[in-house]
mmCIF file as Biopython writes it, N, C-alpha, C and O atoms, coordinates in Angstrom:
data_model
#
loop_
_atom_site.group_PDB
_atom_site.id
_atom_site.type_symbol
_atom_site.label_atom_id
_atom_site.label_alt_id
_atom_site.label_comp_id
_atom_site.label_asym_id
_atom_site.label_entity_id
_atom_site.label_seq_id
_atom_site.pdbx_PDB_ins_code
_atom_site.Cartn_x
_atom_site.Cartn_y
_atom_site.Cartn_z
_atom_site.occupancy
_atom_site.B_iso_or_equiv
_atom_site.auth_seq_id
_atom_site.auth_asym_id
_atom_site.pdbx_PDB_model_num
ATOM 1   N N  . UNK A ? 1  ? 0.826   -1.190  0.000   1.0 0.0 1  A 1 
ATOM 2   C CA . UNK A ? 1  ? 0.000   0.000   0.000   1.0 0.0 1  A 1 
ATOM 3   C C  . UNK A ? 1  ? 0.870   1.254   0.000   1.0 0.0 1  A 1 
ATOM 4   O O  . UNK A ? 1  ? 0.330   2.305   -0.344  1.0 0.0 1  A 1 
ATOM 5   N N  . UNK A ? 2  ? 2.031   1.260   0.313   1.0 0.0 2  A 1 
ATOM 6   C CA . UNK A ? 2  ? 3.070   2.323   0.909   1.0 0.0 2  A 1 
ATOM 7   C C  . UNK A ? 2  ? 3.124   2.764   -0.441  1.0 0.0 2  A 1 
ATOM 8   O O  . UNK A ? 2  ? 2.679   3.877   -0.722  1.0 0.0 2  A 1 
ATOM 9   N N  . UNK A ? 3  ? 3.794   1.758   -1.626  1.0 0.0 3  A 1 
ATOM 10  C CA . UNK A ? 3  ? 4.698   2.032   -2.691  1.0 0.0 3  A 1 
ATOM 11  C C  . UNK A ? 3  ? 3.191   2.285   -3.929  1.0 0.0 3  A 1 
ATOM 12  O O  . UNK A ? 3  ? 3.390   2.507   -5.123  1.0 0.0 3  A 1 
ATOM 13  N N  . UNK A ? 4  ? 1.900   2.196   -3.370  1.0 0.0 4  A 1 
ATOM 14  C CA . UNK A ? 4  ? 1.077   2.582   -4.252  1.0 0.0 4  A 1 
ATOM 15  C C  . UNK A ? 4  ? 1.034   4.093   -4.216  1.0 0.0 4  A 1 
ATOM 16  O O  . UNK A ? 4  ? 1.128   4.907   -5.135  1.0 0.0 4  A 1 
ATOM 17  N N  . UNK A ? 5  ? 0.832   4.291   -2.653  1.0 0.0 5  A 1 
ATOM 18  C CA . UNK A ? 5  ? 0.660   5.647   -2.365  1.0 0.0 5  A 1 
ATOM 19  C C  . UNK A ? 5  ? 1.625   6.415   -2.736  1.0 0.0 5  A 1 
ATOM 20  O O  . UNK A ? 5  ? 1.356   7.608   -2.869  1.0 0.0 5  A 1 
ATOM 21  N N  . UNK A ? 6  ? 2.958   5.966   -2.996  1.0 0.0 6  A 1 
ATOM 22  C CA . UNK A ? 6  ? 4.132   6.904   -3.511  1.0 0.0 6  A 1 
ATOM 23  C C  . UNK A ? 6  ? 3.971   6.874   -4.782  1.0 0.0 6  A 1 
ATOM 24  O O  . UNK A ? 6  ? 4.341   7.951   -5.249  1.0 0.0 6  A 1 
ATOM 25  N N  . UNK A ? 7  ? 3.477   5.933   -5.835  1.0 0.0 7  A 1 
ATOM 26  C CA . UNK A ? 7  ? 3.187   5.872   -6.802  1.0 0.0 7  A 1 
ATOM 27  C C  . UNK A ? 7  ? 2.929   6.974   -7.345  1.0 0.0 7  A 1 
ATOM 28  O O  . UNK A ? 7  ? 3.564   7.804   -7.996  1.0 0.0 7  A 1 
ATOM 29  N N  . UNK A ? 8  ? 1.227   6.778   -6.740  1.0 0.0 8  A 1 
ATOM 30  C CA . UNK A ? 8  ? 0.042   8.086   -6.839  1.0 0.0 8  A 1 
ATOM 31  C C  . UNK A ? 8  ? 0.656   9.383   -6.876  1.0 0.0 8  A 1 
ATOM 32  O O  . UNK A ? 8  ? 0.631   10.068  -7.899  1.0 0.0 8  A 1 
ATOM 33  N N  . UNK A ? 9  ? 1.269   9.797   -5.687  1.0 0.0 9  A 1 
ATOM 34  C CA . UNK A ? 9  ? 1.711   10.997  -5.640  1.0 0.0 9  A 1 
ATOM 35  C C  . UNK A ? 9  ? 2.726   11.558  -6.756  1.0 0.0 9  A 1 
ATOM 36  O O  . UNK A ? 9  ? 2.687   12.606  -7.401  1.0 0.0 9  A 1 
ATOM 37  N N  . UNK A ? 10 ? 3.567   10.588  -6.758  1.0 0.0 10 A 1 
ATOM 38  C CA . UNK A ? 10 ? 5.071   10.978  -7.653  1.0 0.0 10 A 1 
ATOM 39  C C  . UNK A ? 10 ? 4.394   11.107  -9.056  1.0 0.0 10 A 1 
ATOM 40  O O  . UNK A ? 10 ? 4.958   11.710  -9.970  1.0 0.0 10 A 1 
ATOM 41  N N  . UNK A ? 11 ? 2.729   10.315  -9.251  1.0 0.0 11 A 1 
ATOM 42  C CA . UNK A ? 11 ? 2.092   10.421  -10.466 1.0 0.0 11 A 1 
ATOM 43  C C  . UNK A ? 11 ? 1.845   11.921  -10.741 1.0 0.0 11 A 1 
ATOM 44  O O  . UNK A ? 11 ? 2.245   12.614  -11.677 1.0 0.0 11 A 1 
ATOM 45  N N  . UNK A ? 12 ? 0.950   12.288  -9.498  1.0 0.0 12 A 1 
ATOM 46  C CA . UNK A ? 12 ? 0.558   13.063  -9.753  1.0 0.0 12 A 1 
ATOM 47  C C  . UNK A ? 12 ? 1.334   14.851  -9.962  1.0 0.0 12 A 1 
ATOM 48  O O  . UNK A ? 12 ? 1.102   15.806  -10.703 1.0 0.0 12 A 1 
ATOM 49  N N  . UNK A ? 13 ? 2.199   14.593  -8.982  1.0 0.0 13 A 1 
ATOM 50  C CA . UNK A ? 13 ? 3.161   15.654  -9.107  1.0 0.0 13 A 1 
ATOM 51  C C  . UNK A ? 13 ? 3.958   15.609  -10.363 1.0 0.0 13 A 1 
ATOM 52  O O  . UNK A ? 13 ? 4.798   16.508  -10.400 1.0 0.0 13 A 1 
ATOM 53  N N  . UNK A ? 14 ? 3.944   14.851  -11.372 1.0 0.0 14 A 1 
ATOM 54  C CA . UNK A ? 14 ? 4.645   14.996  -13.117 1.0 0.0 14 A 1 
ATOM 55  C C  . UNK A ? 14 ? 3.254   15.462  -13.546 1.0 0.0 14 A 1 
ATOM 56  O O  . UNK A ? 14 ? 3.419   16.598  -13.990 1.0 0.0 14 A 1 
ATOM 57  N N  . UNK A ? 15 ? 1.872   15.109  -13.631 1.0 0.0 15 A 1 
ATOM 58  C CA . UNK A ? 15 ? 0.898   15.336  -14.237 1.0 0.0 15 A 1 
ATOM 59  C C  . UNK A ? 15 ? 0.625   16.869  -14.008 1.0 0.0 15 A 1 
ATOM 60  O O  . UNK A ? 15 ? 0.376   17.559  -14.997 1.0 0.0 15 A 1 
ATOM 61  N N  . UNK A ? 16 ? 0.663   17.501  -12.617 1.0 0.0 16 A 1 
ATOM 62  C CA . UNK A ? 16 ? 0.355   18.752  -12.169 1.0 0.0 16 A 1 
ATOM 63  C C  . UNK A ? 16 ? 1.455   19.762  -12.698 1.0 0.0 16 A 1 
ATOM 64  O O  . UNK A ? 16 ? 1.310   20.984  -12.709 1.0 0.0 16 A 1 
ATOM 65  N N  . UNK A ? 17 ? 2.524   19.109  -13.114 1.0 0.0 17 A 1 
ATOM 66  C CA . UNK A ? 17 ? 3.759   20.182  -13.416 1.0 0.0 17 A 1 
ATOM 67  C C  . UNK A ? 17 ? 3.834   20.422  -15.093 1.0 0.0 17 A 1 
ATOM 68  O O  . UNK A ? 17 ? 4.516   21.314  -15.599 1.0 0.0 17 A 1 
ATOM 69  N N  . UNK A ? 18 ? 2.990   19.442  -15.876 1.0 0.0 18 A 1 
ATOM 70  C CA . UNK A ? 18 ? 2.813   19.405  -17.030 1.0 0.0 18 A 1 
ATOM 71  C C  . UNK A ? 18 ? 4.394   19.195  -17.849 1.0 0.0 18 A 1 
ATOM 72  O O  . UNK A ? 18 ? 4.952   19.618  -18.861 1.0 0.0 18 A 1 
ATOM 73  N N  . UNK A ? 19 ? 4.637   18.420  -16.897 1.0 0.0 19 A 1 
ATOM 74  C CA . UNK A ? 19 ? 5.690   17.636  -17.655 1.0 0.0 19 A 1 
ATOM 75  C C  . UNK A ? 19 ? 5.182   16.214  -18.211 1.0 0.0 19 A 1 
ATOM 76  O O  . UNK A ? 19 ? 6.032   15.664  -18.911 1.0 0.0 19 A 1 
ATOM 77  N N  . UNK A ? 20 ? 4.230   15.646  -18.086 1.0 0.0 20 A 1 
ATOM 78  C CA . UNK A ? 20 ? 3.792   14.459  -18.704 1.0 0.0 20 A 1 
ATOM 79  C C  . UNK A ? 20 ? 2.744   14.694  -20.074 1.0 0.0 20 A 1 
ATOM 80  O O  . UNK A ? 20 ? 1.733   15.351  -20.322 1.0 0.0 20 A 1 
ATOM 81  N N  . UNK A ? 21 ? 3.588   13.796  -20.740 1.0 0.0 21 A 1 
ATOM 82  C CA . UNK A ? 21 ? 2.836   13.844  -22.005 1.0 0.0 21 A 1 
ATOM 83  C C  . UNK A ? 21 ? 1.739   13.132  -22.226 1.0 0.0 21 A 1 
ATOM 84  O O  . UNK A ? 21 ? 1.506   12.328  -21.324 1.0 0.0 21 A 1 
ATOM 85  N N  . UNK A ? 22 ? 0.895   13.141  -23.208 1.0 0.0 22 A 1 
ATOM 86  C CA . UNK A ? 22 ? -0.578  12.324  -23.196 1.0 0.0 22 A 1 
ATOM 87  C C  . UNK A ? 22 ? -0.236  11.240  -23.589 1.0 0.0 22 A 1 
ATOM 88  O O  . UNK A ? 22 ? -1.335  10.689  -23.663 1.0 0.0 22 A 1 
ATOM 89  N N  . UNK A ? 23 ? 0.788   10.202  -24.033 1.0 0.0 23 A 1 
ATOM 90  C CA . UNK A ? 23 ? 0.988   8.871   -23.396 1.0 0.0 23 A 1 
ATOM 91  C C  . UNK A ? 23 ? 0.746   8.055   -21.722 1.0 0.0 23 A 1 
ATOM 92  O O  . UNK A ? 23 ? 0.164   7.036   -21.350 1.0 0.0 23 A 1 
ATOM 93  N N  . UNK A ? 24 ? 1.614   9.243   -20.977 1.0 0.0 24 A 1 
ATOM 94  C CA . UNK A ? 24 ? 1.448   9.282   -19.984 1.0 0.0 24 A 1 
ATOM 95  C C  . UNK A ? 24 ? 0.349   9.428   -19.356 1.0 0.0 24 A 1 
ATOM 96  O O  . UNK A ? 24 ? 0.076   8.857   -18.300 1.0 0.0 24 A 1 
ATOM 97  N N  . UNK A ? 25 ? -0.080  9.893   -19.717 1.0 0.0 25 A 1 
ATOM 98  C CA . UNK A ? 25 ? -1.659  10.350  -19.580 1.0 0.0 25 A 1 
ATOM 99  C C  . UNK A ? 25 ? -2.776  9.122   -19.301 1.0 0.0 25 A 1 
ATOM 100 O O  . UNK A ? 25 ? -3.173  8.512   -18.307 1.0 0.0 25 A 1 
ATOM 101 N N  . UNK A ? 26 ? -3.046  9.108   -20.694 1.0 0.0 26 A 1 
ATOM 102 C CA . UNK A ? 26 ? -3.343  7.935   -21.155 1.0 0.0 26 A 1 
ATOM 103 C C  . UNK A ? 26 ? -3.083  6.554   -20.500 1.0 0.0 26 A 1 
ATOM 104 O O  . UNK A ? 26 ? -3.902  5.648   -20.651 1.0 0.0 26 A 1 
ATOM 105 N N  . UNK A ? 27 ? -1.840  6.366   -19.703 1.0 0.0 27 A 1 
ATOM 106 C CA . UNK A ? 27 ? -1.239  5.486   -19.747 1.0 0.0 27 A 1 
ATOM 107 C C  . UNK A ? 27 ? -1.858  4.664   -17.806 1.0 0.0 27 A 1 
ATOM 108 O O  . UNK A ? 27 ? -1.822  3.515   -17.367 1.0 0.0 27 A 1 
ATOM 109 N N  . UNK A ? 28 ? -2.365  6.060   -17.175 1.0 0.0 28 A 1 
ATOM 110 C CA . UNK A ? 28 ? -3.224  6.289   -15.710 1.0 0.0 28 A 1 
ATOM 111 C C  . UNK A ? 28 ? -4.242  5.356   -15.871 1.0 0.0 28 A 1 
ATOM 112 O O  . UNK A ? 28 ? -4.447  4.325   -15.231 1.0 0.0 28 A 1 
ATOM 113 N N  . UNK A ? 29 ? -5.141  6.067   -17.236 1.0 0.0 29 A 1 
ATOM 114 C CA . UNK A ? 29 ? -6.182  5.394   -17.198 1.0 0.0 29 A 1 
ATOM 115 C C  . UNK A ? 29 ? -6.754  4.350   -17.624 1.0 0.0 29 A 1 
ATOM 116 O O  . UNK A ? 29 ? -7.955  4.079   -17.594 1.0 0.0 29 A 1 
ATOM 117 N N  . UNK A ? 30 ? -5.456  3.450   -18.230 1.0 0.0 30 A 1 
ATOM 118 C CA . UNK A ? 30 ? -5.607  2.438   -18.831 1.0 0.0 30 A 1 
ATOM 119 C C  . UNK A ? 30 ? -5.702  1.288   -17.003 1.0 0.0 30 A 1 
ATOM 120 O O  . UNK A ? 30 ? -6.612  0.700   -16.420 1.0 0.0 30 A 1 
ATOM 121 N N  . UNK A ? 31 ? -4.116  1.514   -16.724 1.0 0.0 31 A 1 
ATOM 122 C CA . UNK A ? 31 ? -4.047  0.891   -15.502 1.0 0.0 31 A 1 
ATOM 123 C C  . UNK A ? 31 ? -5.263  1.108   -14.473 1.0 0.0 31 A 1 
ATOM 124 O O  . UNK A ? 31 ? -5.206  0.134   -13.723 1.0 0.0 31 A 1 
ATOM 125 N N  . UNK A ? 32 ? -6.232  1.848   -14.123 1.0 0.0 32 A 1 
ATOM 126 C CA . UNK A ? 32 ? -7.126  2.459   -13.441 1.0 0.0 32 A 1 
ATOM 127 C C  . UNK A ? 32 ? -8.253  1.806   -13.684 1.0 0.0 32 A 1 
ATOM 128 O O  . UNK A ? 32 ? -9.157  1.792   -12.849 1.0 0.0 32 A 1 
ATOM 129 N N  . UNK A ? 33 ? -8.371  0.998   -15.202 1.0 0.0 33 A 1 
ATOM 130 C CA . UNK A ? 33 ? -9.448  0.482   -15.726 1.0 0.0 33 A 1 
ATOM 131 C C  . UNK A ? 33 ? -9.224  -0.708  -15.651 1.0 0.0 33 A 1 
ATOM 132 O O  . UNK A ? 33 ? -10.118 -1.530  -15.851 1.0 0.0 33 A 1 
ATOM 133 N N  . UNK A ? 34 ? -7.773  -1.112  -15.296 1.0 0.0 34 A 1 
ATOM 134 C CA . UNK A ? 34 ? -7.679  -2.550  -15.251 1.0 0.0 34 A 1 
ATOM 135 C C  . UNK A ? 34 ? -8.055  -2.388  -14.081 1.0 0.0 34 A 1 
ATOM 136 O O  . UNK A ? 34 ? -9.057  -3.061  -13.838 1.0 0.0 34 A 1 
ATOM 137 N N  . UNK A ? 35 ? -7.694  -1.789  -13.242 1.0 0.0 35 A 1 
ATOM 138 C CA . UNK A ? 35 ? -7.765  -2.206  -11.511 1.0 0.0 35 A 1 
ATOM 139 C C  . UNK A ? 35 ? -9.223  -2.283  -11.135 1.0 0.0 35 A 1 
ATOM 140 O O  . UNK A ? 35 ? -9.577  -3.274  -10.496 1.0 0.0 35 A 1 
ATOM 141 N N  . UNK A ? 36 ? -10.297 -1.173  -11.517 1.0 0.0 36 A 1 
ATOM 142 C CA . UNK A ? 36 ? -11.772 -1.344  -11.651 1.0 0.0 36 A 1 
ATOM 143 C C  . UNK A ? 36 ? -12.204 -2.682  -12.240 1.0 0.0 36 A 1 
ATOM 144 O O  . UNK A ? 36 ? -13.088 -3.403  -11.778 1.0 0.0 36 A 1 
ATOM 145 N N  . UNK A ? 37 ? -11.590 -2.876  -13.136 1.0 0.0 37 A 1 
ATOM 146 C CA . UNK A ? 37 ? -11.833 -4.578  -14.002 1.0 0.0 37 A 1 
ATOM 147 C C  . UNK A ? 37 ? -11.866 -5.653  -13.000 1.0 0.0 37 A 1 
ATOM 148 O O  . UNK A ? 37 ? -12.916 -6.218  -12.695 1.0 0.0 37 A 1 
ATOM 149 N N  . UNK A ? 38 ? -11.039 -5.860  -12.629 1.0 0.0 38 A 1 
ATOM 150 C CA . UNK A ? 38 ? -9.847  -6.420  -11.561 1.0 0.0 38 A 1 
ATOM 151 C C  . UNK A ? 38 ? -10.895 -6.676  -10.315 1.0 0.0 38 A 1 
ATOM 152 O O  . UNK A ? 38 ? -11.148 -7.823  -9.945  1.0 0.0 38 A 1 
ATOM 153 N N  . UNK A ? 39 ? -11.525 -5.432  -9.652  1.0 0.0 39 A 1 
ATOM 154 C CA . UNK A ? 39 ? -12.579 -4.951  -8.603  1.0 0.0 39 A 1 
ATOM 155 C C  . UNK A ? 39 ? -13.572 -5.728  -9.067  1.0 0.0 39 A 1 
ATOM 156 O O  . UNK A ? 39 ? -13.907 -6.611  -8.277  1.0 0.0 39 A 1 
ATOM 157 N N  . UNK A ? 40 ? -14.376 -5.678  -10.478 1.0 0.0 40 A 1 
ATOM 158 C CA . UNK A ? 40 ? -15.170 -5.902  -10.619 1.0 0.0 40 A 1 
ATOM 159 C C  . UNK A ? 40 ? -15.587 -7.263  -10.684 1.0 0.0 40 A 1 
ATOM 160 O O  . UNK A ? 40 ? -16.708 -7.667  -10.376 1.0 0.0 40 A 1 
ATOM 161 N N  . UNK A ? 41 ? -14.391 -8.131  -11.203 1.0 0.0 41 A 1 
ATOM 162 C CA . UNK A ? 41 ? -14.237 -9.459  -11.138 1.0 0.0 41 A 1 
ATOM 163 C C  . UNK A ? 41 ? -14.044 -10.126 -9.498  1.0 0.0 41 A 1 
ATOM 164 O O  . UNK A ? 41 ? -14.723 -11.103 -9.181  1.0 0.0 41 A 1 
ATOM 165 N N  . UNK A ? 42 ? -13.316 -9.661  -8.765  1.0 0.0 42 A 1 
ATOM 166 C CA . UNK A ? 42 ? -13.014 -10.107 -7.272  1.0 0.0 42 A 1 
ATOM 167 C C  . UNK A ? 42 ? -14.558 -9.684  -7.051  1.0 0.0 42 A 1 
ATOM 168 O O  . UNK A ? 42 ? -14.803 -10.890 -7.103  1.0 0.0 42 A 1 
ATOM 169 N N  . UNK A ? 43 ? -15.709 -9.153  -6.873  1.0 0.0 43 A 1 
ATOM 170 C CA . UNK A ? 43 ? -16.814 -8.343  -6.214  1.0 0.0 43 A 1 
ATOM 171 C C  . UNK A ? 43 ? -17.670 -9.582  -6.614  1.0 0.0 43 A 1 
ATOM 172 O O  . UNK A ? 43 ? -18.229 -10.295 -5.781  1.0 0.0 43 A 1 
ATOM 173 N N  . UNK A ? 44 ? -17.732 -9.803  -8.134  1.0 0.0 44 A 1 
ATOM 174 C CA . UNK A ? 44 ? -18.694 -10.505 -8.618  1.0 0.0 44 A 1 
ATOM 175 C C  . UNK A ? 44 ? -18.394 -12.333 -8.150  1.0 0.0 44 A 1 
ATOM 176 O O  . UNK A ? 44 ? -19.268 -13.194 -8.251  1.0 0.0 44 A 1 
ATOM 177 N N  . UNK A ? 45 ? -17.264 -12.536 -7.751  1.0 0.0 45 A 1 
ATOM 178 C CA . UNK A ? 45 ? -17.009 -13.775 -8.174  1.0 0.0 45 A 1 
ATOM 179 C C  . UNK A ? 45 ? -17.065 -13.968 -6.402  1.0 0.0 45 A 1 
ATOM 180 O O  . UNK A ? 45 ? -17.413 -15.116 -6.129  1.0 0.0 45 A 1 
ATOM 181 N N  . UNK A ? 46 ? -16.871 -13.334 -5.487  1.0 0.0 46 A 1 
ATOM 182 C CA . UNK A ? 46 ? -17.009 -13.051 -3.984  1.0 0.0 46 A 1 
ATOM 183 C C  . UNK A ? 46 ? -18.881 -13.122 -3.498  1.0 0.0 46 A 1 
ATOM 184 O O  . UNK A ? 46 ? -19.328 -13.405 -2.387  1.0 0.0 46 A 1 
ATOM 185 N N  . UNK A ? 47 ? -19.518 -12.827 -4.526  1.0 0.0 47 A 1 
ATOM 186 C CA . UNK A ? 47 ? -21.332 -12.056 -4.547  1.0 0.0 47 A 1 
ATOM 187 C C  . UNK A ? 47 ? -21.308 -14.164 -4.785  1.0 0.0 47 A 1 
ATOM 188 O O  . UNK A ? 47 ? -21.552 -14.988 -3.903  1.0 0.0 47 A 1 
ATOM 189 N N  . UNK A ? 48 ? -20.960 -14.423 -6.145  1.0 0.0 48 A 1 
ATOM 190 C CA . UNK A ? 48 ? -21.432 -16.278 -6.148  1.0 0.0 48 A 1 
ATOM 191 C C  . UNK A ? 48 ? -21.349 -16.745 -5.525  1.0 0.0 48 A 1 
ATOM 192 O O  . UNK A ? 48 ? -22.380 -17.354 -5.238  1.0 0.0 48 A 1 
ATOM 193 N N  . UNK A ? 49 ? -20.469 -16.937 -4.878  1.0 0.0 49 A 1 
ATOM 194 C CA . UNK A ? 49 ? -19.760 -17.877 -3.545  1.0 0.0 49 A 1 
ATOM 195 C C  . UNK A ? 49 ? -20.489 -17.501 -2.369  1.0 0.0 49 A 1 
ATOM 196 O O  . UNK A ? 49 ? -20.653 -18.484 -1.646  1.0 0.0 49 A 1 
ATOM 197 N N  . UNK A ? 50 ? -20.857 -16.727 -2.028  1.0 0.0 50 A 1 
ATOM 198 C CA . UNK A ? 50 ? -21.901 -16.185 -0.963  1.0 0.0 50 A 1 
ATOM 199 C C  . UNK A ? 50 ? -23.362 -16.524 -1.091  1.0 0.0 50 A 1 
ATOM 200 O O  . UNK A ? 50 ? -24.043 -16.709 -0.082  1.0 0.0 50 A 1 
ATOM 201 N N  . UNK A ? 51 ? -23.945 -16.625 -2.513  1.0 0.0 51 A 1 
ATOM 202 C CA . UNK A ? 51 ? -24.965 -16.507 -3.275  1.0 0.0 51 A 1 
ATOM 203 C C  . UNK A ? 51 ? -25.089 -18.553 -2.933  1.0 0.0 51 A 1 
ATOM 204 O O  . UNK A ? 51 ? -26.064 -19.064 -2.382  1.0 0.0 51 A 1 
ATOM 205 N N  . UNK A ? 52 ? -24.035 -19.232 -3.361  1.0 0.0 52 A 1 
ATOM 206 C CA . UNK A ? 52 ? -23.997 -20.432 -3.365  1.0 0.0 52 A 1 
ATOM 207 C C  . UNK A ? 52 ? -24.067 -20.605 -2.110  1.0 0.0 52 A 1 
ATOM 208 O O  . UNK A ? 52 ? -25.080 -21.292 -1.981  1.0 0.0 52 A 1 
ATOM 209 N N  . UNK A ? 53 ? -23.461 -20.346 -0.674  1.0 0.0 53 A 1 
ATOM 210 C CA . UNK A ? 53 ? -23.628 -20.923 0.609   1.0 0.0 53 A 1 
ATOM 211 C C  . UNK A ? 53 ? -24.692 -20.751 0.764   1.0 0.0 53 A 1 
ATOM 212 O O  . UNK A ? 53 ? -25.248 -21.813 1.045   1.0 0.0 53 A 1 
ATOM 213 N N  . UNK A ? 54 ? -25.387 -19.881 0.734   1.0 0.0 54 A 1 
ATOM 214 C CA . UNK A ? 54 ? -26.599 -19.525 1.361   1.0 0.0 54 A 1 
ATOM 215 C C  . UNK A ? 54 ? -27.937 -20.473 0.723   1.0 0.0 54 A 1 
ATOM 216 O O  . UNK A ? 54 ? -28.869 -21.035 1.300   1.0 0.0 54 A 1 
ATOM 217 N N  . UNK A ? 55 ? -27.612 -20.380 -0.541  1.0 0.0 55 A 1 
ATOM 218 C CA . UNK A ? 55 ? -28.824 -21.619 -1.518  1.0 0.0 55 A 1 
ATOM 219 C C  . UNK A ? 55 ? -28.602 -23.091 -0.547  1.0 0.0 55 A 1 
ATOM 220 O O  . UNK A ? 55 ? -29.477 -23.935 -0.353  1.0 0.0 55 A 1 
ATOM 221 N N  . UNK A ? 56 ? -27.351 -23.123 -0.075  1.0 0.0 56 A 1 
ATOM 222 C CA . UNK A ? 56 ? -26.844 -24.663 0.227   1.0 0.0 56 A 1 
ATOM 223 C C  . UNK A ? 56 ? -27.536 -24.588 1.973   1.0 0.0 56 A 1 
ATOM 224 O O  . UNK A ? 56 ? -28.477 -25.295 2.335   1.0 0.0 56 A 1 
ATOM 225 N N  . UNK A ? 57 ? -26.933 -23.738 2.732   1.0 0.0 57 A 1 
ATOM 226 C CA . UNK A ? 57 ? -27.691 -23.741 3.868   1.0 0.0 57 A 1 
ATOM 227 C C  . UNK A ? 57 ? -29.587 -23.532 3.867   1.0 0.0 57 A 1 
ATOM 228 O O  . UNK A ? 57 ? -30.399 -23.967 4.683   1.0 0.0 57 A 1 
ATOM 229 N N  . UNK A ? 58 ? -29.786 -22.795 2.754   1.0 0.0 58 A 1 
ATOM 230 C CA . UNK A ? 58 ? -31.324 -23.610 2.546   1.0 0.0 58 A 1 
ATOM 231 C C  . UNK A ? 58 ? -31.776 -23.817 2.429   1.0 0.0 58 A 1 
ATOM 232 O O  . UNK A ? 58 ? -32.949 -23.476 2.575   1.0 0.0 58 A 1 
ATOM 233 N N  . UNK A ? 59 ? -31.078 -24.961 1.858   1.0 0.0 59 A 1 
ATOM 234 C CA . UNK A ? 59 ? -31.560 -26.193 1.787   1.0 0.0 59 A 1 
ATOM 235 C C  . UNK A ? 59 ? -31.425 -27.210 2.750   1.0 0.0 59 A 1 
ATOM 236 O O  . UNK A ? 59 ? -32.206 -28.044 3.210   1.0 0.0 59 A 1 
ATOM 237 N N  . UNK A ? 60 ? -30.309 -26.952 2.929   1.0 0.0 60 A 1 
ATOM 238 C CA . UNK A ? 60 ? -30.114 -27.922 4.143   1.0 0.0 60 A 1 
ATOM 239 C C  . UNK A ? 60 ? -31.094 -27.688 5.316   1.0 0.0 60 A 1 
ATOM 240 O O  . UNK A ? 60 ? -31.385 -28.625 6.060   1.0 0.0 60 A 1 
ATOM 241 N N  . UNK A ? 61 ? -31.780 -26.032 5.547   1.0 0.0 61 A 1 
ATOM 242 C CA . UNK A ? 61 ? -32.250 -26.258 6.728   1.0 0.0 61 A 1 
ATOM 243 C C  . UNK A ? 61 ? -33.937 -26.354 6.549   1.0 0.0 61 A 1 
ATOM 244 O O  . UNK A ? 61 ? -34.879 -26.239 7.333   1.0 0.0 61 A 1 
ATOM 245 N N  . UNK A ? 62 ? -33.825 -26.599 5.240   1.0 0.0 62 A 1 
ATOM 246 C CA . UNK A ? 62 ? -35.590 -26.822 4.906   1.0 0.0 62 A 1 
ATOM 247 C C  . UNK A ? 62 ? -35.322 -28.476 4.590   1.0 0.0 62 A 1 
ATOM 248 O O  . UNK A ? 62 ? -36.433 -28.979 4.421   1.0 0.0 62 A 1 
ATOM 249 N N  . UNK A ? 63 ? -34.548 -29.223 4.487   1.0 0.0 63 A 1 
ATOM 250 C CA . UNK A ? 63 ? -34.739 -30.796 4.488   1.0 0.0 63 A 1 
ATOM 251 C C  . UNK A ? 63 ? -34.633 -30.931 5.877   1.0 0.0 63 A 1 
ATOM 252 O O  . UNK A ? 63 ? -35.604 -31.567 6.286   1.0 0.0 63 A 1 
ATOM 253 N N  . UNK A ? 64 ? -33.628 -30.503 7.068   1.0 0.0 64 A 1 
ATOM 254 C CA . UNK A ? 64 ? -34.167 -30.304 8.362   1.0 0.0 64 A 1 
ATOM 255 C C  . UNK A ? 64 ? -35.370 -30.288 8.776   1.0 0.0 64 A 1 
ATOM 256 O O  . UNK A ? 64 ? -35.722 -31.259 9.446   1.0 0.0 64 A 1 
ATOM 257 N N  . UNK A ? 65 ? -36.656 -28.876 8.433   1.0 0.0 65 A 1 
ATOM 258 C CA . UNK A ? 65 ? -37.364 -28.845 8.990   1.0 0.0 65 A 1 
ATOM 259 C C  . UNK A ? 65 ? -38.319 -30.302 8.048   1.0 0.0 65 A 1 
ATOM 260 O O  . UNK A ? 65 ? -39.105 -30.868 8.808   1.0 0.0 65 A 1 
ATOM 261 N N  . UNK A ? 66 ? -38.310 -30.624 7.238   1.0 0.0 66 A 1 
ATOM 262 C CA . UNK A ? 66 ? -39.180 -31.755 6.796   1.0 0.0 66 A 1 
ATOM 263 C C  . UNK A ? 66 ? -39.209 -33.018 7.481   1.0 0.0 66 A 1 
ATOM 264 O O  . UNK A ? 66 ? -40.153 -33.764 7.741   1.0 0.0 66 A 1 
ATOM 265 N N  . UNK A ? 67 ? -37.585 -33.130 7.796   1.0 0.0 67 A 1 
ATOM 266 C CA . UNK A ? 67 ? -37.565 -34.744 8.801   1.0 0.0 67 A 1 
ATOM 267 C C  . UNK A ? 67 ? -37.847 -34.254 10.125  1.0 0.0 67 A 1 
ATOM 268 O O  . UNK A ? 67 ? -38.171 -35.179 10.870  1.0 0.0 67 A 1 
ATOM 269 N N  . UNK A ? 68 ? -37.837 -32.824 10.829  1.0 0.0 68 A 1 
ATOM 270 C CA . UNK A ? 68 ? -38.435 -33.003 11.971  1.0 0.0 68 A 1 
ATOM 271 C C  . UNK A ? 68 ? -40.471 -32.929 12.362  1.0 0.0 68 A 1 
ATOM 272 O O  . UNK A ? 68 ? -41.123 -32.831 13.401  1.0 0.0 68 A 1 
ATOM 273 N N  . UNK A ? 69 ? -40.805 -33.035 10.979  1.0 0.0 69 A 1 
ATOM 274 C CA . UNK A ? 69 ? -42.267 -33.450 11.408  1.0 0.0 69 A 1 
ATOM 275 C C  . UNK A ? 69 ? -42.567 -34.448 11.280  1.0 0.0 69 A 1 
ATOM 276 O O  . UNK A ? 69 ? -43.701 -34.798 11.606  1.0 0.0 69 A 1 
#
């Protein structure tokens, strides 16, 4: 997290001084879109797996309540 945050900054201080060219530029928001990508895949694939325990517990606790009548 340290060497992101130095990242960021050292980014941003070439961008603010207009020493970076629109490669550079460009080059933010490519990585920025992977990392949202990236988010979006860990979020969704974290939502199934949650989505799946819960179908599984119940079930399990509605074949429970059937054998206890």
């Amino acid at each position: 997290m340290v060497v992101t945050e130095l990242g960021f900054r050292l980014g941003r201080r070439v961008y603010t001084r207009g020493r970076a060219e629109e490669t550079e530029r460009s080059g933010v928001g490519f990585v920025t879109g992977g990392t949202l990508g990236l988010l979006a895949f860990l979020l969704g694939v974290t939502l199934s797996l949650a989505d799946g325990r819960h179908n599984e517990r119940r079930g399990v606790v509605l074949a429970e309540a059937r054998c206890a009548r």
